[in-house]
N, C-alpha and C positions, 0 to 999 in steps of 0.2 A: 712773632706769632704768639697768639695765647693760647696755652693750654686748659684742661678741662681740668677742674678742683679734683686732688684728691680725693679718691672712693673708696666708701667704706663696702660697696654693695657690687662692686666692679664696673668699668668704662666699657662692655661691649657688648651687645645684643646677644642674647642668647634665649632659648624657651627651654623649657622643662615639661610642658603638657602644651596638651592641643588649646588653641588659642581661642573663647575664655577654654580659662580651665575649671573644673568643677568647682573650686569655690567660688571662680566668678560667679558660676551659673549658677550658685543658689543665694547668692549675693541679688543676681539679676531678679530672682523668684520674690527674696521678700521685696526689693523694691518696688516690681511689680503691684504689690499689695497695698503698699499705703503712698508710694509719690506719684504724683499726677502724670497720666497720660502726655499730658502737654508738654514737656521735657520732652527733648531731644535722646533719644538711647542709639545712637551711631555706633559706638564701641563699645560691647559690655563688659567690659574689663573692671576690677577694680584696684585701684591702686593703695599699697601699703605704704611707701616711701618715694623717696625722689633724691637722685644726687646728681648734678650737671648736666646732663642730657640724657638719663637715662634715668626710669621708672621700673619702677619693682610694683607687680601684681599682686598679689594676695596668695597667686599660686606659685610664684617665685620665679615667674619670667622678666626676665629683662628686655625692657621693650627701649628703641629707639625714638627721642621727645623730637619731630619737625613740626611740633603745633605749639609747643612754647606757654600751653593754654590758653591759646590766639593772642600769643604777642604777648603776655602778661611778663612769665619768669624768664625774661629778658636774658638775666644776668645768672640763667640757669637756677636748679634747686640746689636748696641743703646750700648755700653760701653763708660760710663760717661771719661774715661780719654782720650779717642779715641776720641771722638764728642769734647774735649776742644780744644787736640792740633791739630786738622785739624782746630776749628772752628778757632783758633788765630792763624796759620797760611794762613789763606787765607784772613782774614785783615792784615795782616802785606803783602804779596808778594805770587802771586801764582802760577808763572814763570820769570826764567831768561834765565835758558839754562845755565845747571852747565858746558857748556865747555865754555859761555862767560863772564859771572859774577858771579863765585862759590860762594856756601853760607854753615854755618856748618854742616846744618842738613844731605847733603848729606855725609859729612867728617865722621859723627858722626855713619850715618851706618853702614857705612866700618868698624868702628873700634868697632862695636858690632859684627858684622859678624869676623873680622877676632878670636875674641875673643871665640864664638860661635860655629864656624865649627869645626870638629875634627882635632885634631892634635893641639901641641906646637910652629911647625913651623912657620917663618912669612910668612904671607896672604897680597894680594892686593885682591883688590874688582871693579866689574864697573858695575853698573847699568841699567836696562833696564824698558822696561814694563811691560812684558809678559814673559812669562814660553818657550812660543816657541824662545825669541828673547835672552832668556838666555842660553838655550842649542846652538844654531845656533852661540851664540858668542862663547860659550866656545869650539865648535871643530874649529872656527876658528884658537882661541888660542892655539890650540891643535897641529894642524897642522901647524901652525908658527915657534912654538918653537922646534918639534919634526923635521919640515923638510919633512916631509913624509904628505901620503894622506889615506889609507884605514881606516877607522872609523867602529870598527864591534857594532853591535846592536844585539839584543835579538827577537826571536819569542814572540808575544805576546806584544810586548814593544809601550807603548807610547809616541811621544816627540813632536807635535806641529802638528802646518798646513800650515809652510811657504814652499816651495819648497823644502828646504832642511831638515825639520823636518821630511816632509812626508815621504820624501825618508828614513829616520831613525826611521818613523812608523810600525806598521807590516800588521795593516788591514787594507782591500783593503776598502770595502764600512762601512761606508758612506766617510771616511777621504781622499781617493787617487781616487778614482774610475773614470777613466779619467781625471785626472788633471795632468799629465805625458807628456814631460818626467821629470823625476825627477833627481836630484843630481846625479850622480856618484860616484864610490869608497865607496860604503855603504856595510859591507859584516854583514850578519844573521846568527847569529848561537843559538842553542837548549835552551830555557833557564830552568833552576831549574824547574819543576812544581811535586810536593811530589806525590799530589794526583794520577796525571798520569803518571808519569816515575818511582815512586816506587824508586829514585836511591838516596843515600847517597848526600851530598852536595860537597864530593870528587869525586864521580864519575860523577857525573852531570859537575864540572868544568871538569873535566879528557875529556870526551868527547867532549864538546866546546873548548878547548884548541888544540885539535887534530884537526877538523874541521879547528882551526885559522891559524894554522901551516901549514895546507898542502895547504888548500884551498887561503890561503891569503899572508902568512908567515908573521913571526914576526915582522922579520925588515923593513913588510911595515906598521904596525900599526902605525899608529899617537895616536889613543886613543879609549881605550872600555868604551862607553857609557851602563848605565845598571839604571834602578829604581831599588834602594834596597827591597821596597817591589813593585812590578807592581800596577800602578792605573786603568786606561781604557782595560789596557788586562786583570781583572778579581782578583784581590788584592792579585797575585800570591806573597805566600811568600817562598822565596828558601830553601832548607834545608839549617840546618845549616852547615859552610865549605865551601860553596858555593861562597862567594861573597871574604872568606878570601884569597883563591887560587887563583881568577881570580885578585885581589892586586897584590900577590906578583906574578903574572905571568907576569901583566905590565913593575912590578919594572925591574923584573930579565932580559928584555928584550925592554927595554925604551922607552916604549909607556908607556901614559898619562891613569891614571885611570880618569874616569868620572861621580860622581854620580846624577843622575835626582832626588834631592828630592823636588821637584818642589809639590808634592803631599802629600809626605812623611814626608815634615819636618815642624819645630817648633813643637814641643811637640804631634805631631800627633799619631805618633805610642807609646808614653810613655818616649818616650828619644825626644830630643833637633832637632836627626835626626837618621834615621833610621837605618845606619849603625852604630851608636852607637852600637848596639846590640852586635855586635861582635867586639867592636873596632877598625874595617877598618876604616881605614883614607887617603878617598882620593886627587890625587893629585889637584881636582878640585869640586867642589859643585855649583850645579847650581840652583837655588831656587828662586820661586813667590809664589803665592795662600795663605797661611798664612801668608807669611812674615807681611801685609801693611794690615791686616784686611778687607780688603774690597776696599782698595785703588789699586790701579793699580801700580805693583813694584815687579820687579824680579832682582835677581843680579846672579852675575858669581866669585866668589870668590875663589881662587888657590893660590897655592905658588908662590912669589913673583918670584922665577927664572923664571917662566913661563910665569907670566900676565905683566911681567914687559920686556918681551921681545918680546911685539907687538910697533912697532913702532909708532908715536906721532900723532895724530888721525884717528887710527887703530880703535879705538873701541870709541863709542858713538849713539849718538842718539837725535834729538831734546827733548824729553820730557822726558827720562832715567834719572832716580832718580830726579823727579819732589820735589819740594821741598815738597806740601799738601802731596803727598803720603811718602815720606822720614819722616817725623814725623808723622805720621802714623804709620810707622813701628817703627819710638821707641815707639810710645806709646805699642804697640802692643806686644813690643819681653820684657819692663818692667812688661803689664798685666802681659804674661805669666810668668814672674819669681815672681812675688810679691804674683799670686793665686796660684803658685806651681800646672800650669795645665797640666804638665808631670806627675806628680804622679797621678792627677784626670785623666788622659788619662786609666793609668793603673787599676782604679779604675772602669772606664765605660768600660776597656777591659772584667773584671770579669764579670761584669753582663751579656752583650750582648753576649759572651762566653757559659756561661751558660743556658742561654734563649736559643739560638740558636741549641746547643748538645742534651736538652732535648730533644727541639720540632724534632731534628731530627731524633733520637728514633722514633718515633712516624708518622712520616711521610717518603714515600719515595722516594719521589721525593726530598728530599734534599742530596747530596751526598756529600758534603764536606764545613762542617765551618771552617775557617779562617780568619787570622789575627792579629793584636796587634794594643794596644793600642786603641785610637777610630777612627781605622780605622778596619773594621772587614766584613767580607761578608760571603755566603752563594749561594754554586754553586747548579744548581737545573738541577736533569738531568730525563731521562725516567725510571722509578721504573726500580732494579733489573739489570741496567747500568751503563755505567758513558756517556752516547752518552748525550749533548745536549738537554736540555729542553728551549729552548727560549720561547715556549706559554707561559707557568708555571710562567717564570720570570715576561713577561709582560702581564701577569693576576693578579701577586701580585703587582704589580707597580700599576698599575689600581684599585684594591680595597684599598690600601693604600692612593691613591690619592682621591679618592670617600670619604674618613674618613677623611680627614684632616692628613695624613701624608704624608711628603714628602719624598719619598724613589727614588733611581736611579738604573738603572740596567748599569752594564756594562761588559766585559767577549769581545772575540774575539768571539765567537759566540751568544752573547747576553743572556748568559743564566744565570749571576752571579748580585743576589742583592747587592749593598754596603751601608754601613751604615756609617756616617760620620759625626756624632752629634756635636756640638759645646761642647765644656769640661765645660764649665760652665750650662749646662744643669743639670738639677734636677734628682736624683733615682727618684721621682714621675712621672718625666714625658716622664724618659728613658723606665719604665715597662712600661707609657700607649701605648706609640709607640709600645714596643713590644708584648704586646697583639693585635695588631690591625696587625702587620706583622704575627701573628699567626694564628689569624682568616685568611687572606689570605691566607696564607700556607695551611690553612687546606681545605678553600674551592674550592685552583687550585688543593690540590694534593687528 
């Protein structure tokens, strides 16, 4: 078992004042005044520090981390080999701009990634910022090599906020909702959901496949984009079969597979990346949020025949694989292999599994748990249905928050909790979180 790093600030939820507390709230007041409406204000807490799964406020509560920063501080805060090699990277240099004066560390990514991603085959890698700026590059790539233009995407499917992510999103409000027009050549089609469509993981491709064929045709595909397991549309995991068919459908017909594990990978789900699961391997892996701990750092990483056939700068970025954030990410992708927190993934899959099945028994307004690894949620719909509970959701988001934990709701209709612990979190402090998501459950349902 792993335990949680040493704390300078203590391992266990505790509050001090009513939840914000007043320096939140006059935190919340100036924000209010100069950052844009447009932001999200879900929790107005503000935070002074962070150490493993637990966050210190400003007013000195200790709040319990199950959002990880969606997935990002994987490998938890305040990790002593993370803090060194940023800190000794930012005296030594903390920009050049790896397209005018390379340096190793970004070399050094690449060749963990290529090492990393699924498959034997050689890999190139090119670095970005952001999750949206590595999918955006990778259908660029996509559509270079392949020559073609339609990109199909998934109901339900999340991929960014740039122009063309959006278009490759599925929900309208908050992420599109007049911000159009949008990309072109984007085609939708039905994705896996077990709970709703009840259908096999062959029959679920069988039907999206049919849809690709008449509605779009094959030989316009450039490349099917897909998150192995969904993040923001609700931590839909497909059946199994599913993700294996729509592989070999690209193969068999030469479009670019595309996996978004932008959410899903490093050790998240319990494997390295998501599709692990099933040994899909695909032609492209596009990945941020865990990679860099906390650092700002995404890559685009594919088969050499592919990435190595955009033309000579084709692909960059002023700040893309920054050197502070590129050793980051080694230190990051070492923690995980050294605390072996793919197995702990699997480890906080069992409990949270279990806590959640019970309490579902028992309540019913929960209508379907899922998940792997620690990534795992809990859809909340109207007793005796499966229609849509959004109150429900965000009434346990709210007393969760009230207690000092931090829980996220996400779903295409807003009605699915996800939980998303850092792997170096404590069995002690994984049950107190989930007694405290029980209490709520019990008291919205």
């Amino acid at each position: 078992m792993v335990s949680s790093l040493e704390s300078l600030v203590g391992t266990t939820r505790n509050l001090v004042t009513e939840i914000p507390g007043p320096k939140s709230r006059a935190l919340h007041e100036r924000r209010k005044a100069v950052v844009s409406a447009g932001l999200t204000q879900g929790f107005p807490v503000y935070i002074e520090r962070a150490e493993g799964a637990i966050l210190v406020d400003v007013d000195g509560n200790r709040l319990l981390d199950l959002g990880s920063g969606i997935a990002v501080t994987t490998i938890g805060h305040a990790v002593p080999e993370l803090i060194d090699a940023v800190s000794q990277q930012v005296a030594a240099f903390t920009h050049t701009c790896f397209m005018v004066t390379p340096y190793e560390s970004y070399v050094a990514v690449c060749e963990e990634l290529a090492n990393l991603t699924p498959g034997s085959h050689a890999k190139t890698s090119a670095l970005f910022n952001s999750g949206s700026e590595a999918v955006e590059n990778a259908v660029k790539i996509a559509r270079l090599a392949t020559g073609r233009q339609a990109i199909v995407v998934f109901d339900h499917a999340y991929h960014g906020r740039t122009n063309l992510t959006l278009a490759l999103t599925a929900k309208n409000m908050p992420y599109k909702d007049r911000f159009g027009p949008f990309a072109p050549e984007i085609y939708r089609v039905p994705m896996s959901y077990p709970y709703h469509d009840g259908l096999s993981g062959a029959e679920a491709a069988a039907r999206a496949i049919k849809i690709i064929e008449t509605q779009v045709g094959a030989k316009n595909v450039a490349a099917l984009l897909i998150e192995p397991i969904q993040g923001e549309g609700g931590f839909i995991v497909p059946a199994d079969g599913f993700l294996p068919a729509l592989s070999q459908w690209t193969t068999e017909n030469g479009a670019v597979f595309i996996a978004d594990e932008i959410q899903s990978g490093f050790c998240r789900t319990g494997d390295w990346f998501a599709v692990d699961h099933e040994g899909v391997i695909p032609d492209i892996v596009a990945t941020a949020k865990g990679l860099a701990g906390g650092m700002p750092l995404a890559a685009v990483t594919g088969r050499v025949e592919l990435m190595n056939q955009v033309h000579e700068g084709g692909l960059g970025g002023t700040y893309g694989g920054n050197p502070v954030a590129a050793v980051a990410a080694l230190a990051t992708i070492k923690t995980l292999r050294d605390r072996n927190l793919a197995a702990r993934a699997r480890e906080l899959e069992g409990i949270m599994l279990t806590s959640l099945r019970s309490l579902q028994k028992d309540v019913a307004i929960i209508g379907d748990v899922r998940g792997r690894g620690a990534m795992i949620a809990f859809e909340l719909v109207q007793p005796g249905t499966k229609d849509a509970n959004a109150t429900a959701a965000k009434s346990i988001v709210n007393f969760c928050n009230q207690n000092g934990v931090v829980a996220i709701v996400c779903g295409t209709y807003g009605n699915v909790i996800r939980l998303l612990p850092p792997l170096v979190i404590t069995d002690e402090q994984l049950h107190d979180g989930l007694s405290v998501i029980a209490a709520a459950v019990r008291a919205a349902g």
